[in-house]
C-alpha positions as CSV (number, residue, x, y, z in Angstrom):
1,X,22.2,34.0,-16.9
2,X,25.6,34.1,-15.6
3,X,26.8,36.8,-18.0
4,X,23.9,38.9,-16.8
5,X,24.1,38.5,-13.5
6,X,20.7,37.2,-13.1
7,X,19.9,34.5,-10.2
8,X,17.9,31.9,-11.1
9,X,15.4,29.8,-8.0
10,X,14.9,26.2,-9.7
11,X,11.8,24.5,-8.2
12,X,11.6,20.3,-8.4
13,X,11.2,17.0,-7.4
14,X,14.9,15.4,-7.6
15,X,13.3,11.8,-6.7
16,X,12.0,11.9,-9.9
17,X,14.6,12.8,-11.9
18,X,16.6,9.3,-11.6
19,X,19.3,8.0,-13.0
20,X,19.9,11.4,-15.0
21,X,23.7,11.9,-15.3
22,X,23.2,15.0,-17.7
23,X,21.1,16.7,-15.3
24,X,23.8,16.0,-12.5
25,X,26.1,17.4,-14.5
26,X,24.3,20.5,-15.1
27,X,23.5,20.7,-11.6
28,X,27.0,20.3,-10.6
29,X,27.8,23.4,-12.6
30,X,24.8,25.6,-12.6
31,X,23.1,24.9,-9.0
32,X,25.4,27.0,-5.9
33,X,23.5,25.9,-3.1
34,X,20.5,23.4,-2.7
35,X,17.3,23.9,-0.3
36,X,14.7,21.3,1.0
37,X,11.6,21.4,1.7
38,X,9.8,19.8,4.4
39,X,6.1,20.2,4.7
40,X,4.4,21.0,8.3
41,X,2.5,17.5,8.0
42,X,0.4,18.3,11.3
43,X,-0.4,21.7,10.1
44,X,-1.6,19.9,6.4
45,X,-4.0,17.5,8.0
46,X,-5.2,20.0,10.4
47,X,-5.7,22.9,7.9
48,X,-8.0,20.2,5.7
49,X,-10.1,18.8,9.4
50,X,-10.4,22.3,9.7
51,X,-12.5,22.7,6.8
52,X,-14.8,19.9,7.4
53,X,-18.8,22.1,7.9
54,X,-20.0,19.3,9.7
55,X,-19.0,20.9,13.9
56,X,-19.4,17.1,15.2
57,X,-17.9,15.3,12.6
58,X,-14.7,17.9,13.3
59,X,-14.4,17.4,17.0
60,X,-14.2,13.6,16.4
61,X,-11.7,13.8,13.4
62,X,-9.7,16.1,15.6
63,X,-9.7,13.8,18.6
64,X,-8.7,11.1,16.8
65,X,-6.0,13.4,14.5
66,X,-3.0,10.6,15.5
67,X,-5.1,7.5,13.8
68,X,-5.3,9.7,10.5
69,X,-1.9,10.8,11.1
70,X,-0.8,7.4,11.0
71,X,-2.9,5.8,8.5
72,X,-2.5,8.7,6.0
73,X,1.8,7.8,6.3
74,X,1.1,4.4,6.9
75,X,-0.8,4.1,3.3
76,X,2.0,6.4,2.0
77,X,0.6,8.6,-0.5
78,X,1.7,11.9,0.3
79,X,-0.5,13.8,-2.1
80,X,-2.8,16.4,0.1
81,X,-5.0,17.1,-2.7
82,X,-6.7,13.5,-2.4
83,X,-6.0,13.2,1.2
84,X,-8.4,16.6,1.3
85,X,-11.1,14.8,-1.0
86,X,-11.1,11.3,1.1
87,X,-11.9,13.8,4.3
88,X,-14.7,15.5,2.5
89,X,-16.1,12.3,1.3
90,X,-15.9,11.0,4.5
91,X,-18.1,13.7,5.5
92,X,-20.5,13.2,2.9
93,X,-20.9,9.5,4.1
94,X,-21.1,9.9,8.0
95,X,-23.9,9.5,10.3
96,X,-24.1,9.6,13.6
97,X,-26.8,6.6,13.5
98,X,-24.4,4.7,12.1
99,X,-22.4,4.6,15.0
100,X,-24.7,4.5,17.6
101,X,-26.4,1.2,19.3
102,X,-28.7,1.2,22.3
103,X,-28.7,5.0,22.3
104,X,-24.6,4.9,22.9
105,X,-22.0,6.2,20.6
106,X,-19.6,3.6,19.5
107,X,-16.1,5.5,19.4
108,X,-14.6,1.9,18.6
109,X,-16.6,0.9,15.4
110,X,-16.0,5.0,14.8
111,X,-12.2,4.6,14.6
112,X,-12.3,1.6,12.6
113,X,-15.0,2.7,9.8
114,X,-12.5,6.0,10.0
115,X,-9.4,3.9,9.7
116,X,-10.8,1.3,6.7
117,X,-12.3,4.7,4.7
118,X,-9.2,6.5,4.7
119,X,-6.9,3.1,3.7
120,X,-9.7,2.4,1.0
121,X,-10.0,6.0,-0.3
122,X,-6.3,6.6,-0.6
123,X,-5.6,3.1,-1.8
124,X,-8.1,3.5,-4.2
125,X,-7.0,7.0,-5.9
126,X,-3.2,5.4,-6.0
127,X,-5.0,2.8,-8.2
128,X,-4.3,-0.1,-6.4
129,X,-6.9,-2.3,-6.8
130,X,-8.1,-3.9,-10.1
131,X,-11.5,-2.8,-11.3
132,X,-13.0,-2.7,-8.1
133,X,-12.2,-1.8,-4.2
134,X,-10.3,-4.9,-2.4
135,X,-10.1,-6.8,-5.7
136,X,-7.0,-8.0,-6.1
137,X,-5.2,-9.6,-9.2
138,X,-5.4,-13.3,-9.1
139,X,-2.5,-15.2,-9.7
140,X,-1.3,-18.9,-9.3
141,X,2.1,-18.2,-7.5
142,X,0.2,-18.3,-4.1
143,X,-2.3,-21.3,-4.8
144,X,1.2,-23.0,-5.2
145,X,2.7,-21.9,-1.8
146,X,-0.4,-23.1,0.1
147,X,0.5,-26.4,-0.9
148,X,3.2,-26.5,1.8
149,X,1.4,-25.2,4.8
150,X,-2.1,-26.2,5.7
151,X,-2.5,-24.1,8.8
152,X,-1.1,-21.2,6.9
153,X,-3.3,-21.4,4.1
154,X,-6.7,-21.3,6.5
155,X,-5.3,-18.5,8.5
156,X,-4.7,-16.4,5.0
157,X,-8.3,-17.7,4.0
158,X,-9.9,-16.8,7.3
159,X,-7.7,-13.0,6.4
160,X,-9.4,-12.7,2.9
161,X,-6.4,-13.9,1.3
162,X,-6.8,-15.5,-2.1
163,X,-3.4,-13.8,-3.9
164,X,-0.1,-12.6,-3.7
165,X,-1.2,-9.0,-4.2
166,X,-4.3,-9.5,-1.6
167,X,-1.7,-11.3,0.4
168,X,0.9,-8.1,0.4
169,X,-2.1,-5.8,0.7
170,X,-3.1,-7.4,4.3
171,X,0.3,-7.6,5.7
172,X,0.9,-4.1,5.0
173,X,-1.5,-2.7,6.9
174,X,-1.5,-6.0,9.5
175,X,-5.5,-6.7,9.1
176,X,-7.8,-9.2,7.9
177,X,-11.0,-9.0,5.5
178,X,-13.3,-8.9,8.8
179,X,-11.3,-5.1,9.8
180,X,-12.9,-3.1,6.3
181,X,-16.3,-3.7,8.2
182,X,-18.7,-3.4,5.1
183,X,-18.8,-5.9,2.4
184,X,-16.7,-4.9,-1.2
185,X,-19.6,-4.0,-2.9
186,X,-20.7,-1.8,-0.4
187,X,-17.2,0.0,-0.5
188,X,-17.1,0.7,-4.2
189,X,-20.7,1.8,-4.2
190,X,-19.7,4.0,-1.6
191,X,-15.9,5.0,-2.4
192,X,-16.3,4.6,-6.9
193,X,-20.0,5.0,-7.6
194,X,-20.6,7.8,-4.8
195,X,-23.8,5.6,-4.1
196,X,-25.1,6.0,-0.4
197,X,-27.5,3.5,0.5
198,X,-27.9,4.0,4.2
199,X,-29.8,1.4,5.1
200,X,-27.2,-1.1,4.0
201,X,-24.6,0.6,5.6
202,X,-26.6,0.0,9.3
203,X,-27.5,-3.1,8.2
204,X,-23.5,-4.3,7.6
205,X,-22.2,-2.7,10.6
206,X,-25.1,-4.6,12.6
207,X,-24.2,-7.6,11.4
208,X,-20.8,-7.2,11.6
209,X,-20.1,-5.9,14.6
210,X,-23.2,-4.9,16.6
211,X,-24.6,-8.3,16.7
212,X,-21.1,-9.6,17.7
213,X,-20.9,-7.6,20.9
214,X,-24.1,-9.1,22.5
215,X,-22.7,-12.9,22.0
216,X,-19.8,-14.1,19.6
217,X,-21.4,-17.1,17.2
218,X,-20.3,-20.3,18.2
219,X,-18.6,-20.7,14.3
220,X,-16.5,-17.5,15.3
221,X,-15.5,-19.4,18.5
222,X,-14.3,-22.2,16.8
223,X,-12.1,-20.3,14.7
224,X,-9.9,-20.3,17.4
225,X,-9.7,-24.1,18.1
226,X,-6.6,-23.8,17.8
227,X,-6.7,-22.1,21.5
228,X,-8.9,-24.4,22.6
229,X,-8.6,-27.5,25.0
230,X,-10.4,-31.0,23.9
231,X,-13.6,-30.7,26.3
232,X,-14.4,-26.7,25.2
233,X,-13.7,-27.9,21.4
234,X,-16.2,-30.9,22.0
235,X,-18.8,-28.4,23.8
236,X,-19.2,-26.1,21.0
237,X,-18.7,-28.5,17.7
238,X,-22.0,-30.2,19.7
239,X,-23.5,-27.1,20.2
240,X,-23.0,-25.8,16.4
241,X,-24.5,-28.8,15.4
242,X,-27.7,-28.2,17.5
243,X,-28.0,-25.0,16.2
244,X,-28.2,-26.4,12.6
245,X,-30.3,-29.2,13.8
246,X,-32.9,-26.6,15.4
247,X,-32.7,-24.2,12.8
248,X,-31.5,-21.4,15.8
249,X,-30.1,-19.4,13.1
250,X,-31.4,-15.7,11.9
251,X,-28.1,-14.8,9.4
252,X,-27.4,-16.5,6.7
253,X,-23.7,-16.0,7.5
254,X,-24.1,-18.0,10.7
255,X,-25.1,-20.5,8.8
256,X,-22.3,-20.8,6.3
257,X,-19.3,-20.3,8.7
258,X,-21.0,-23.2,10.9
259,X,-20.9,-25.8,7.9
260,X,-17.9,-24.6,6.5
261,X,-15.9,-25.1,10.0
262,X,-18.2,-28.6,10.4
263,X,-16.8,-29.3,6.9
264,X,-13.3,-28.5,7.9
265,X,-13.5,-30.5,11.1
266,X,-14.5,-33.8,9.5
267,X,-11.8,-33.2,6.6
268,X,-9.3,-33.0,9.3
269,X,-10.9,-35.9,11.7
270,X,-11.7,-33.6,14.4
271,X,-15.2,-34.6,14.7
272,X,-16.4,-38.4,13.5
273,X,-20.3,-37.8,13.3
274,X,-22.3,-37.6,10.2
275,X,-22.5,-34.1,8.7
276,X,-24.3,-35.1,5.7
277,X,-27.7,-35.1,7.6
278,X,-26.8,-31.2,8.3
279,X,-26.3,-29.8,4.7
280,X,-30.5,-30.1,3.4
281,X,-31.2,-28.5,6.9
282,X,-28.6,-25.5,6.1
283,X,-29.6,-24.9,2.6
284,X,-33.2,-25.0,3.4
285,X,-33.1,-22.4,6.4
286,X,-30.8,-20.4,4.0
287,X,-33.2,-20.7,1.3
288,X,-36.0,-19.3,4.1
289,X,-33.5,-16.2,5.4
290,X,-32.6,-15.1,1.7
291,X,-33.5,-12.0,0.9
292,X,-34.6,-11.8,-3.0
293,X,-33.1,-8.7,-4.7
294,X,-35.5,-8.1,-8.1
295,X,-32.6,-7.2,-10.2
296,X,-30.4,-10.5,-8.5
297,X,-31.5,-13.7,-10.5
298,X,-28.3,-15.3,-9.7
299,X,-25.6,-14.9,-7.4
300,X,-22.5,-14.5,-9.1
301,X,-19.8,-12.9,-7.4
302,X,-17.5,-15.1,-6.9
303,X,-16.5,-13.8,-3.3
304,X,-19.9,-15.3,-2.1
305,X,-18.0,-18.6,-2.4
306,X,-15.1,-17.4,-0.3
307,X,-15.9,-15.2,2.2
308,X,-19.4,-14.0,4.2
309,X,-19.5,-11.5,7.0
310,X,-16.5,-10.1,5.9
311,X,-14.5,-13.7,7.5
312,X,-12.9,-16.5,4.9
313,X,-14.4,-19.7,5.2
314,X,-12.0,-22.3,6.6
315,X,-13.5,-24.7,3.9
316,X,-12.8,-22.7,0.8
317,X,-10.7,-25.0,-1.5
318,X,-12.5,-28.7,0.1
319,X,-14.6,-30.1,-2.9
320,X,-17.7,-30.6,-0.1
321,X,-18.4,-27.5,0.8
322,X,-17.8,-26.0,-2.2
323,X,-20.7,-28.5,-3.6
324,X,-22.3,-27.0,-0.9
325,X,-22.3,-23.5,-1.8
326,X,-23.2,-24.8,-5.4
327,X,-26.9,-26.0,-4.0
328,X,-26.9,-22.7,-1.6
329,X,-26.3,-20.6,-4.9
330,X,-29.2,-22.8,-6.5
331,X,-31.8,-22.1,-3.2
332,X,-31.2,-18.3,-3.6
333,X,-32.3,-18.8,-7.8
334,X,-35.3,-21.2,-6.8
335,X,-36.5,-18.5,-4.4
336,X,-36.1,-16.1,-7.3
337,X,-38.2,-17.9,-9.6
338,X,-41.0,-18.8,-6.5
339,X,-41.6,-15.2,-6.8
340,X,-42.5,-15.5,-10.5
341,X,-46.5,-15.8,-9.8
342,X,-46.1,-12.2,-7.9
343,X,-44.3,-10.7,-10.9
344,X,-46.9,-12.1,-12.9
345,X,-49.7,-10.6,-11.4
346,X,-48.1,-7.1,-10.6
347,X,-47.7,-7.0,-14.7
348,X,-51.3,-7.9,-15.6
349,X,-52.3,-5.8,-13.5
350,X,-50.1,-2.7,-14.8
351,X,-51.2,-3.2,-18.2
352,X,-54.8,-1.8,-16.8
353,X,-53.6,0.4,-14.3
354,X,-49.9,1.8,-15.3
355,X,-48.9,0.4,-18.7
356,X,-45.9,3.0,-19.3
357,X,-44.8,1.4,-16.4
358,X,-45.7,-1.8,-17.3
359,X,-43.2,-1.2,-20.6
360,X,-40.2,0.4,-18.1
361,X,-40.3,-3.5,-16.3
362,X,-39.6,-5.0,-19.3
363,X,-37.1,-2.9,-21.1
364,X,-33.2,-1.7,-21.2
365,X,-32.7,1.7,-20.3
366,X,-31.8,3.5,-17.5
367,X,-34.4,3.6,-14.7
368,X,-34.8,1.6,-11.6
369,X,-37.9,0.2,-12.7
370,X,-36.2,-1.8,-15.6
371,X,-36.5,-5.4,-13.6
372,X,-36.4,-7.9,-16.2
373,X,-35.0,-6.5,-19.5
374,X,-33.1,-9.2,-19.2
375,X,-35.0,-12.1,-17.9
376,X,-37.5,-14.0,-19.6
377,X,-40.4,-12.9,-17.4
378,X,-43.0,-12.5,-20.2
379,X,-43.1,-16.6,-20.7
380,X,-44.7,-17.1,-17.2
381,X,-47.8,-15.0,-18.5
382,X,-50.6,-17.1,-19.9
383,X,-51.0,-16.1,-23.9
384,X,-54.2,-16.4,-23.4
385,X,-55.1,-14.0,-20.6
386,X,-52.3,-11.4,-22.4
387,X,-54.1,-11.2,-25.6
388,X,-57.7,-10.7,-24.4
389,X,-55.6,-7.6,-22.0
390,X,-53.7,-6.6,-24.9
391,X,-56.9,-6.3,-26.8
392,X,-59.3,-4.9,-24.5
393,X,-57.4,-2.2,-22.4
394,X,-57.8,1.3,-23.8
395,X,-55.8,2.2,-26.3
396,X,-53.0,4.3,-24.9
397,X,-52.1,1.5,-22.9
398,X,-51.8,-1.3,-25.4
399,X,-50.0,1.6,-27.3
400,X,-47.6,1.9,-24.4
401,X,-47.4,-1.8,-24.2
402,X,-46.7,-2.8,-27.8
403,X,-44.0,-0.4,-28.3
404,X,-42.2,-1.5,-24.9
405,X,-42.6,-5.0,-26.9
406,X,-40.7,-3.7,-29.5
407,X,-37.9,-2.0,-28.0
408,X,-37.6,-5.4,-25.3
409,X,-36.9,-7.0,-28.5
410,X,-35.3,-5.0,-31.2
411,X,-32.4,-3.9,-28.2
412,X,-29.4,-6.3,-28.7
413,X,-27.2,-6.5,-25.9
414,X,-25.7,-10.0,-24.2
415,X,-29.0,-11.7,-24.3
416,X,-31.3,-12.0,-27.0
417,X,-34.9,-11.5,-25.2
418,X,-36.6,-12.6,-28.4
419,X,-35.2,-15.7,-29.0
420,X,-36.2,-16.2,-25.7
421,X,-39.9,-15.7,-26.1
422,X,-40.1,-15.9,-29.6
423,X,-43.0,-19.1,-29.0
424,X,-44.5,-16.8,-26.1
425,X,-45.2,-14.0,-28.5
426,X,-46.1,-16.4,-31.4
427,X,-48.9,-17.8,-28.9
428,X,-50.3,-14.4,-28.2
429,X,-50.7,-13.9,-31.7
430,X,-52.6,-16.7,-32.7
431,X,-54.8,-16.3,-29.9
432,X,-55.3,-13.0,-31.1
433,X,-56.0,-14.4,-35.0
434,X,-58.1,-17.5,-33.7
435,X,-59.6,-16.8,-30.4
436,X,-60.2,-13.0,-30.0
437,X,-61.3,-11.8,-33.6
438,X,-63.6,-14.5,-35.0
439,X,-66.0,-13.5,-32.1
440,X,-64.9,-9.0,-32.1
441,X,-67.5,-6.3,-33.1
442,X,-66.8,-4.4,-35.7
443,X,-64.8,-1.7,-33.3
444,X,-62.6,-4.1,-31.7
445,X,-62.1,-6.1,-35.2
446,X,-60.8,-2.5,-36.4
447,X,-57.9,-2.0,-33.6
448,X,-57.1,-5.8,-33.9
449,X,-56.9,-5.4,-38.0
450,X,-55.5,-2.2,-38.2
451,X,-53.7,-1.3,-35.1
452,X,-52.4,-4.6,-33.1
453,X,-51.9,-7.2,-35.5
454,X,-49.9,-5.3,-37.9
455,X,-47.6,-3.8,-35.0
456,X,-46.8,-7.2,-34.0
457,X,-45.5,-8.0,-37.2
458,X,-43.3,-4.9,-37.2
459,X,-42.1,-6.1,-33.5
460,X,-40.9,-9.9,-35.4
461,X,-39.9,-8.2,-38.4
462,X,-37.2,-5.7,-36.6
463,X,-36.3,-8.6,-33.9
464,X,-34.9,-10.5,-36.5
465,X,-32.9,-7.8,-38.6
């Protein structure tokens, strides 16, 4: 190049060439003069508002251009190209509904939805977090510090801090659990499975922060004892307790955060009257307020346990409370199975009316209506009123019916629903053999002999290969 005169422009990233001595040799004799360049960072994250379709949605982002600013250096992932897609998702999930209550515009809950979104997003796409948003790798290193400080280890519960890494995560950005607003599964529905659910969405921000405008909880008060003189600690542990003793409350979060601070209280010998009384009443008027998801049969997430309405509960690691949480985790699969008697009707009654439907209930695949390919449903149907259905219903239907039977069965996956009902289907076919066919006409003696019968011997036969 130097022979030929020709001059050269060399376009990089020095920070990431490091520790290269070869190339700082070369550069020493190759490179005459160096340049640098310095984006226009205000005239990035304008360009990119400026794009947003939605006029409102623009003016707001605009007016609050310094929170984004800051928040987009504060996370510290200076690549534009994800920046630019967080906006646009953004804009995909905002509503102005969300944001309103009582016909007024909430500019506050605005900036921090705004603020938690763009921390999330960006966090998120620099592959922070471990399988899921605001999961954090566990580790022992911080179980092992709490050890030392009591009232340390309650205000990093009360945070949402269960780990180093969730620990360093909070303290960067100076918040607690309660500031992301929505609940983690919420987030990655929204943020990793681009799932909207709207409803949910108003739902969370009423009960996090609506709700909490009109009156602040009494168990939100008390987090604070620490601010708190004897008499105004006194007036409100009394006054939780009533509330639990009346059955005042309406969120099941209320009541959680009001045993779990009781439950802290008497571990501490801040209060000296009888909780146990307290826990039946709580775990029944949970049991009453739980809302039964079809597809939920148990509640396993393990943040249940440790968190609700986005705040830690102070009684996290005491063995009472988290016996506790044990029976309110049992309530929630009781009221599951309550329901049983409806789910049983709802399929005898598809197997007239909609028995392709009926066969999308009970099998794996990827509809919404599949509700209990994996639970047992099937054995809470009497045999006998099955079979006389199975062989009276036209014959599309038990068609439909005896195939979904087949693939429920013949599908492997982590369960094994055949094992399961192995006696239930056994039972319907005896009834079948001894109940239904000694007394058929010579029609329904045909289907049975030629039709059912045999397919439910192909149904066993693949189950068990």
């Amino acid at each position: 190049m130097e022979q030929e005169g020709i001059k050269t422009l060399i376009v990089s990233n020095e920070e990431e060439i490091t520790n290269n001595v070869d190339y700082s040799k070369k550069k020493e004799k190759l490179v005459g003069a160096t340049f640098y360049y310095i984006e226009d960072q205000d005239l990035a994250i304008k360009s990119i508002l400026h794009d947003v379709k939605k006029e409102e949605l623009k003016n707001l982002l605009n007016s609050n251009f310094e929170l984004i600013k800051q928040t987009f250096n504060q996370v510290g992932y200076k690549n534009l190209r994800s920046f630019k897609q967080t906006i646009f998702d953004f804009e995909r999930f905002y509503k102005k509904a969300y944001f309103e209550y009582k016909g007024t515009f909430d500019s506050e809950i605005f900036q921090r939805v705004l603020k938690a979104f763009l921390i999330l997003s960006l966090e998120n796409k620099k592959g922070y977090f471990d399988k899921e948003i605001l999961e954090f790798k566990k580790d022992e290193k911080l179980d092992e510090e709490k050890k030392t400080d009591a009232e340390t280890t309650v205000l990093e519960l009360f945070r949402g801090i269960t780990s180093v890494d969730s620990k360093i995560f909070m303290n960067k950005y100076n918040c607690s659990l309660s500031d992301f607003i929505f609940s983690q599964k919420n987030w990655n529905e929204i943020l990793n499975q681009n799932i909207l659910d709207e409803k949910k969405v108003s739902e969370e921000l009423y009960e996090v922060y609506f709700r909490f405008k009109q009156e602040k909880p009494t168990w939100l008060q008390l987090m604070d004892f620490w601010d708190l003189n004897e008499i105004e600690f006194d007036i409100l542990v009394n006054k939780a307790k009533k509330e639990i003793d009346d059955g005042l409350y309406t969120h099941i979060t209320d009541i959680l955060h009001t045993i779990s601070m009781l439950i802290y209280f008497k571990e501490h010998n801040l209060i000296h009257f009888n909780i146990e009384s307290l826990l039946p009443l709580a775990i029944s008027k949970s049991k009453e307020l739980f809302n039964v998801n079809e597809k939920i049969r148990k509640i396993e997430d393990s943040s249940f346990r440790e968190h609700s309405g986005q705040y830690g509960f102070y009684a996290t690691d005491i063995p009472h409370f988290k016996q506790f949480m044990s029976e309110i985790v049992k309530s929630y699969e009781e009221k599951y199975r309550e329901k049983n008697s409806e789910r049983v009707k709802e399929l005898l009654s598809l197997m007239e009316s909609d028995a392709w439907l009926f066969a999308q209930r009970i099998i794996l695949n990827n509809s919404e209506e599949n509700l209990y390919y994996n639970f047992p449903i099937l054995k809470e149907i009497d045999t006998n009123i099955f079979a006389s259905k199975l062989c009276n219903i036209i014959r599309n239907n038990s068609n439909h019916i005896l195939n979904g039977l087949n693939i429920r069965y013949s599908t492997q996956g982590s369960f094994n629903m055949y094992i399961e009902e192995k006696s239930w289907l056994d039972s319907v076919e005896n009834h079948i053999k001894t109940s239904i066919l000694p007394s058929a006409d010579k029609i329904l003696r045909a289907k049975i002999n030629l039709y059912i019968l045999p397919k439910i011997v192909e149904i066993k036969e693949k189950a068990v290969n």
